[in-house]
NUMARLO-444708 format. One line per 8 residues: number of its first residue (from 1); their letters; for each residue x, y, z of N, C-alpha, C. Coordinates in Angstrom, 2 decimals. Example, Ala and Ser with C-alpha at 12.3 -4.5 7.8 and 13.67 -1.06 7.14 Angstrom:
2
1 = AS = 13.19,-5.69,7.80,12.30,-4.50,7.80,13.20,-3.30,7.80  12.85,-2.25,7.08,13.67,-1.06,7.14,12.90,0.03,7.87;
# end
This chain:
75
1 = XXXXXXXX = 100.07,77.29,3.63,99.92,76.85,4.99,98.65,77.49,5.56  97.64,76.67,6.15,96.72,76.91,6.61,96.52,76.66,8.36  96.21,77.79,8.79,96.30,77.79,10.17,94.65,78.40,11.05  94.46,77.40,11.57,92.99,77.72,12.68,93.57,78.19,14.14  92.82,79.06,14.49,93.44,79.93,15.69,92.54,79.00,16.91  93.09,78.61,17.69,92.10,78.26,19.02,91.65,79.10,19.89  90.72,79.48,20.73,90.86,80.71,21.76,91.89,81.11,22.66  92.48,79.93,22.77,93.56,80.59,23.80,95.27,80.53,23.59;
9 = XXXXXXXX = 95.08,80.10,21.79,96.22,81.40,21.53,96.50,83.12,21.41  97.50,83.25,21.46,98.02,84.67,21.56,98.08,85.03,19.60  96.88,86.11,19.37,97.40,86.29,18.22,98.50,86.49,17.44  99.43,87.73,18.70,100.37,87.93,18.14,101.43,87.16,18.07  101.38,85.96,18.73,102.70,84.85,18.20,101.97,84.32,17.30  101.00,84.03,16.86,99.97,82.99,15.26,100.44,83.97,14.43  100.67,85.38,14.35,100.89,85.87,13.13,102.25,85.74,13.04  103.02,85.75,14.12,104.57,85.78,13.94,104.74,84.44,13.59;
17 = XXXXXXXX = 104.32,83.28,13.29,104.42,82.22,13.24,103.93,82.15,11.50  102.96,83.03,11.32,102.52,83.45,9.64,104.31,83.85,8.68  104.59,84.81,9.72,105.31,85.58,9.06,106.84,84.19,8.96  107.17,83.31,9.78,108.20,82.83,9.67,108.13,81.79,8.54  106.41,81.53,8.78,106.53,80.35,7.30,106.46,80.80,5.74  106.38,82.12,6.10,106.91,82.55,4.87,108.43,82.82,4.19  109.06,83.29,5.72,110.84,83.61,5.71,110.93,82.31,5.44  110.72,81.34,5.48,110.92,79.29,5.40,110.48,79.35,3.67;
25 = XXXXXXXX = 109.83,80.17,3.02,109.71,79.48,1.70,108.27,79.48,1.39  107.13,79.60,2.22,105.61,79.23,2.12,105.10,80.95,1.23  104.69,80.18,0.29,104.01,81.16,-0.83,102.80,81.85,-0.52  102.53,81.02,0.67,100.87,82.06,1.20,100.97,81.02,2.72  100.57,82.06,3.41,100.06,81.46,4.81,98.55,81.99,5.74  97.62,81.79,5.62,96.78,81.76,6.03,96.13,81.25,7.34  95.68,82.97,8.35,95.41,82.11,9.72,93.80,82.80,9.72  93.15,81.38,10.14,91.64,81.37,9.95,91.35,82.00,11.67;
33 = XXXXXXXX = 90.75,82.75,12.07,90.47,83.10,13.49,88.48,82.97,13.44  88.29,81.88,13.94,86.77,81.44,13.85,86.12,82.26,14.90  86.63,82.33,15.95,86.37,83.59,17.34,85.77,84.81,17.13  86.78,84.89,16.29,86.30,86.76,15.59,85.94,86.51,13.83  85.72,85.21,13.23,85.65,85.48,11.75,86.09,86.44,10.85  87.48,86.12,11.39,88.60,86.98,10.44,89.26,86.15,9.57  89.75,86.28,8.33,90.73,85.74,7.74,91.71,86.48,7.39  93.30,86.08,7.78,94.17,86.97,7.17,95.34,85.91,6.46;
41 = XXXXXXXX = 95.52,86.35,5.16,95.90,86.01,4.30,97.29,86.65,4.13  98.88,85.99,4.29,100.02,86.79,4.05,100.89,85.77,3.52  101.24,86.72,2.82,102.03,86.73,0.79,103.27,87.44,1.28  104.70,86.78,0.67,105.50,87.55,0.71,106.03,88.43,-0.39  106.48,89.83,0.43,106.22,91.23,-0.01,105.10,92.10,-0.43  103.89,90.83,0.58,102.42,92.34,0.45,102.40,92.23,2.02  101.22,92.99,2.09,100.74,93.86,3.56,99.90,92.54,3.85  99.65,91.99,4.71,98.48,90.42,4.96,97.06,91.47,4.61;
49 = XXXXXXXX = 96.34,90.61,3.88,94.90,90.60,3.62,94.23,90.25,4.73  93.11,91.24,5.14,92.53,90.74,6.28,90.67,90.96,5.57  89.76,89.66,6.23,88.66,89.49,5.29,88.18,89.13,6.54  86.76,89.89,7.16,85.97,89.68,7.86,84.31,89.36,7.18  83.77,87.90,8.33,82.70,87.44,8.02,82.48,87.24,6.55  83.39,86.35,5.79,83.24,86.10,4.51,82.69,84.62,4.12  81.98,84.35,3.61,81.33,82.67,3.71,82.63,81.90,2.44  83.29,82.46,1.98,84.25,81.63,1.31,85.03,82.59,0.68;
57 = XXXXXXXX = 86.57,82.41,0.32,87.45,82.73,-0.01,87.80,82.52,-1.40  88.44,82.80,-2.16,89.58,82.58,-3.11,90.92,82.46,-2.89  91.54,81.72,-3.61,93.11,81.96,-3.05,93.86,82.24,-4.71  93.70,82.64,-5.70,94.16,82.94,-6.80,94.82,84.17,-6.72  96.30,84.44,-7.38,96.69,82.98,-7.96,98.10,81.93,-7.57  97.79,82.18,-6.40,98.16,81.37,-5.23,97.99,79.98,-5.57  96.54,79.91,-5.63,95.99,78.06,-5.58,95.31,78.43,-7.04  94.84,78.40,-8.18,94.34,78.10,-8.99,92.67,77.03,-8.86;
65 = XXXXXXXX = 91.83,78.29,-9.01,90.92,77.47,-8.94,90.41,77.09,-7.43  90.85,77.29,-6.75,90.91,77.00,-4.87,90.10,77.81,-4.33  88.78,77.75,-3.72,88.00,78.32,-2.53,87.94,77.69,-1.41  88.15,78.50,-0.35,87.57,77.51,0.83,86.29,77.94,1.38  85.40,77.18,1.85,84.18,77.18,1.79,84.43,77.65,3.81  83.91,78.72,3.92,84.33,78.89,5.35,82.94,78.78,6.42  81.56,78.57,6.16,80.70,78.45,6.82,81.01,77.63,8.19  81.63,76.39,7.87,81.45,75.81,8.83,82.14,75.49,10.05;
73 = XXX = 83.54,76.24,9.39,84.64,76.96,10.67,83.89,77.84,11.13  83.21,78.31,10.59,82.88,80.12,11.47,81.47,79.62,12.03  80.72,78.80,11.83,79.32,78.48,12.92,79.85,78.19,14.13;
# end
């Protein structure tokens, strides 16, 4: 699950909203924050990955083979 933050959400319900689609079954949930060019990445039973100003990602081995190319969220 991939999630873009707008400005005038509340982070802390976007992450609590991370954390439920994982209690639901979601193997990775990812919330893109273009505002601040953060990515945080949460896996259940790790700590969320947090990746600032990164021009593209990996998601292995999550997605196999899967980058997202993040330039053009974050311009």
């Amino acid at each position: 699950m991939f999630e873009i933050a707008s400005p005038s959400e509340v982070r802390a319900d976007l992450r609590d909203k991370m954390h439920l689609y994982l209690r639901n079954g979601c193997r990775m949930a990812v919330l893109i924050d273009p505002q601040r060019r953060v990515v945080e990445v949460y896996a259940p039973q790790h700590v969320p990955q947090v990746h600032t100003a990164v021009r593209s990602l990996a998601f292995d081995p999550t997605l196999p083979g899967f980058a997202l190319d993040l330039t053009r969220i974050f311009e």
